[in-house]
C-alpha positions in Angstrom: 44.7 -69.8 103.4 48.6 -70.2 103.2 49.8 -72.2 100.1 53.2 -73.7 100.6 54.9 -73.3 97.1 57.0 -76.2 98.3 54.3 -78.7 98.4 54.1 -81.6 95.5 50.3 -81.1 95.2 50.7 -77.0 95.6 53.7 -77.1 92.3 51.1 -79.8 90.7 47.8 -76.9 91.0 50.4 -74.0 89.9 51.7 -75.6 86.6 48.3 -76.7 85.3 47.1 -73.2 86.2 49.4 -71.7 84.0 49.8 -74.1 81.3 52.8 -73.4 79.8 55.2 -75.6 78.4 57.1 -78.1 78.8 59.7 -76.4 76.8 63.4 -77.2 76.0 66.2 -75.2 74.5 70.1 -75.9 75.0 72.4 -73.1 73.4 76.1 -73.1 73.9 76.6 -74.0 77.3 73.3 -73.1 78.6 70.4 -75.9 79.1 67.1 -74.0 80.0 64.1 -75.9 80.7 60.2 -73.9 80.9 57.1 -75.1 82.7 54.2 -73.6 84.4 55.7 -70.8 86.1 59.0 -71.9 86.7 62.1 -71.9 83.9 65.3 -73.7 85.6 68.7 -73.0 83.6 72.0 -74.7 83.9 74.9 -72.7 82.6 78.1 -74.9 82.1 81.5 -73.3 81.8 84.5 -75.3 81.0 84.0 -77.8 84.4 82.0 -75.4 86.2 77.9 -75.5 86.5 75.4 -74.5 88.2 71.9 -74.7 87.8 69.3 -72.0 89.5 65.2 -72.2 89.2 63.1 -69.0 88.8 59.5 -68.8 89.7 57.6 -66.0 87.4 55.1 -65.2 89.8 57.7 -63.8 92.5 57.5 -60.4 91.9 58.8 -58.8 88.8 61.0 -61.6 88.4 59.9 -62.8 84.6 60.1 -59.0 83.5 63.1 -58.9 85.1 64.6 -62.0 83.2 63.1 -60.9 80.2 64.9 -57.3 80.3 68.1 -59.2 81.0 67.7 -61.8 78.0 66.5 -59.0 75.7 69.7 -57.0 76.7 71.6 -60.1 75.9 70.1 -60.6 72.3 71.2 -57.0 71.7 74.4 -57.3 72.9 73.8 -55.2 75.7 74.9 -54.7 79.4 72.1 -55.7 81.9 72.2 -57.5 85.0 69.2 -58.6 87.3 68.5 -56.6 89.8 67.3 -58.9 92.5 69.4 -62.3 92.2 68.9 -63.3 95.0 65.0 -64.2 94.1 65.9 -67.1 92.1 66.8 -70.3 93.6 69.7 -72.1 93.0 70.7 -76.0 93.0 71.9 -77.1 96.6 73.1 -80.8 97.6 70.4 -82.9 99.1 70.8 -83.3 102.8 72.7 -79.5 102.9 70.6 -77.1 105.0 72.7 -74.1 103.9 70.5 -72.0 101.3 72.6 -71.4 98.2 72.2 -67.6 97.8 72.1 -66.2 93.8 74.5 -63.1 94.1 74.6 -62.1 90.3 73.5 -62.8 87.2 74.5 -60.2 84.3 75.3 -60.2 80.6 77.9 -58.0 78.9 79.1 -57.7 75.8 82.0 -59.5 74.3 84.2 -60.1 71.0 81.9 -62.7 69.0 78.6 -62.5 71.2 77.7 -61.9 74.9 79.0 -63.4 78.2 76.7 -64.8 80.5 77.7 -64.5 84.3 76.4 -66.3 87.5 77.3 -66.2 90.8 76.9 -67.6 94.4 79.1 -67.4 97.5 81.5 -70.1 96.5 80.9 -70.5 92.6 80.7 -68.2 89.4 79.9 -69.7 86.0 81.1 -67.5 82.6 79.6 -68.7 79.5 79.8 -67.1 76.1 76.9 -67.2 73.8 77.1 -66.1 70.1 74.0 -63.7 68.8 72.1 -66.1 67.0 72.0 -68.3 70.3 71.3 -65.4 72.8 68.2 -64.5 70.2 67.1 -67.9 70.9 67.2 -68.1 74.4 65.7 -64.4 75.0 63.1 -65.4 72.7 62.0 -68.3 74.7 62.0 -65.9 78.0 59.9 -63.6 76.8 57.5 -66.2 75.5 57.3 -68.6 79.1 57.2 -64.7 80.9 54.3 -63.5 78.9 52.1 -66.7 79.3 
């Protein structure tokens, strides 16, 4: 049997089977919201945002995510090596699939930037230490579930 992922009842059967969550966490410019298998973040830079969904159960996606958040609480470089899995927001009505092209962390003077990217839009935000700890907590707890 195929399961369309895309299905109200099919997103309904996956959260309760992996009852996680709801969770909430906003750190400097980044609003990331976990449940079931899926953790959405909004990153909002200056007037810029944009807001991508990831699904842990596409493959190595969570333990991808989690490497990059761990490499962010350490103040390290990292990027994820398969943007493109995640999905990110598109305007209702639009039948153009809004590609993720990059999403990477790098050191910088009083913390670590955060960078996403599409086609037409990249989105810089700049987390201090204490805040990047958070968030790369709260990954590795909603990817371990």
């Amino acid at each position: 049997m195929v399961v369309d992922r895309a299905r109200p009842e099919s997103y309904a059967r996956r959260i309760r089977a992996r009852p996680y969550g709801p969770r909430e966490l906003a750190v400097d410019g980044v609003a990331a919201w976990f449940h079931g298998p899926f953790a959405v973040l909004t990153l909002t830079g200056g007037e810029a945002g944009l807001t991508v969904r990831a699904d842990v159960d596409t493959a190595s996606l969570g333990a991808d995510l989690r490497h990059l958040f761990t490499a962010a609480e350490n103040a390290a470089i990292a990027c994820l090596p398969r943007p493109e899995r995640m999905v990110a927001e598109q305007p209702i009505g639009d039948d153009v699939l809004v590609v993720v092209r990059r999403l990477e962390v790098c050191p910088a003077a009083e913390g670590v930037s955060l960078i996403l990217c599409t086609a037409d839009r990249t989105v810089k935000v700049m987390l201090g230490m204490r805040d990047a700890g958070r968030l790369a907590a709260e990954v590795r707890r909603w990817a371990g579930a």
